[in-house]
N, C-alpha and C positions, 0 to 999 in steps of 0.2 A: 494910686501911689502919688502923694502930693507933692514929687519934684518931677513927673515924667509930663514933657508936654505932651504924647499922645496922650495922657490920661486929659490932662487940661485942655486939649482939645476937644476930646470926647464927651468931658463936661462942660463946654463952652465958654471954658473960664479964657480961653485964646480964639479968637476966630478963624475959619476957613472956609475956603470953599466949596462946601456939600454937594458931593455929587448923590448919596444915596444914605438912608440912617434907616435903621430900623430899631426896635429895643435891643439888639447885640451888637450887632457891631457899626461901622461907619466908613463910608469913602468921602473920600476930599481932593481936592488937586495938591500935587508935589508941588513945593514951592520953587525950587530946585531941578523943574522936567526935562529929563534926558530924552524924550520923543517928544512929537507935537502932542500926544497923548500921556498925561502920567499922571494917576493917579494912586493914593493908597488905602488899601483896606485894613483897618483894623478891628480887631474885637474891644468893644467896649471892656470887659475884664480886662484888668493888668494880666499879660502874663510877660515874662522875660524877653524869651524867646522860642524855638519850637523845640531847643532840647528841657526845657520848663512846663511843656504840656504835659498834664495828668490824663487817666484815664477819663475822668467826668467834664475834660472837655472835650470830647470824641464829637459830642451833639454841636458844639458851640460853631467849632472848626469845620466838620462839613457843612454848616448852615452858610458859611462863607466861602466855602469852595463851591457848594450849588449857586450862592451870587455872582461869580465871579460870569459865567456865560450874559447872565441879564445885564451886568454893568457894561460888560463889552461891549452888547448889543446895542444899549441907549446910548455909549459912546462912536458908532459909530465904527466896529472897531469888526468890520465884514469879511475883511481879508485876513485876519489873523491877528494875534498878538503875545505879549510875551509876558509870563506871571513870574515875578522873581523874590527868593525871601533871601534875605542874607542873617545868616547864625555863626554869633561868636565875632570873634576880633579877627580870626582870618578870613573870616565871611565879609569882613566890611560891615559887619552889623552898629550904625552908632547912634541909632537909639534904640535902650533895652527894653524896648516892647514890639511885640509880639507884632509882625505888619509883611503886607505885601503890597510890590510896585506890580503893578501892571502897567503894562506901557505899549505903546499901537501908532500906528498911520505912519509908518517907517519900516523899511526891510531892515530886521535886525540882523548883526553879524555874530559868527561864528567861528571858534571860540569867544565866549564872551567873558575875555580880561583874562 
């Protein structure tokens, strides 16, 4: 989608900081990190958000839930961490693509917001 900067990220048309790419999807640092850790995983396809997933991205979306342990790990992230999406406008969603924060090296609190 030519006005979504995760897309223009994805395509490199914006730079960040790569923590991991494969042909689907990408992590980068939050520019914006609420822990000493934050980074976001997106799938390279546009999708909206996750009330936007179709059934034929079943394969896409667990290929990025089985990365989510490996990035942990390379971050560092031994004691735990916290994987959050936010969906829709009372979600705090504000940008309409499809993404998750992970975030670590801090005792998260609870409730969160």
């Amino acid at each position: 989608m030519a006005d979504c900067i995760f897309c223009m990220i994805a395509e490199k048309n914006i730079p960040s900081k790569v923590v991991y790419e494969d042909d689907r999807i990408l992590v980068f640092h939050d520019l914006e990190p609420q822990s000493p850790v934050h980074v976001l995983m997106i799938p390279k396809k546009h999708i909206s958000s996750l009330d936007d997933l179709q059934t034929e991205d079943a394969e896409l979306l667990g290929h990025l839930m089985l990365k989510v342990k490996d990035i942990a790990k390379e971050l560092g992230l031994e004691n735990g961490y916290r994987l959050v999406n936010n969906c829709g406008e009372d979600g705090m969603q504000t940008v309409k693509h499809l993404h998750f924060h992970l975030l670590g090296k801090r005792q998260m609190t609870w409730p969160p917001g």
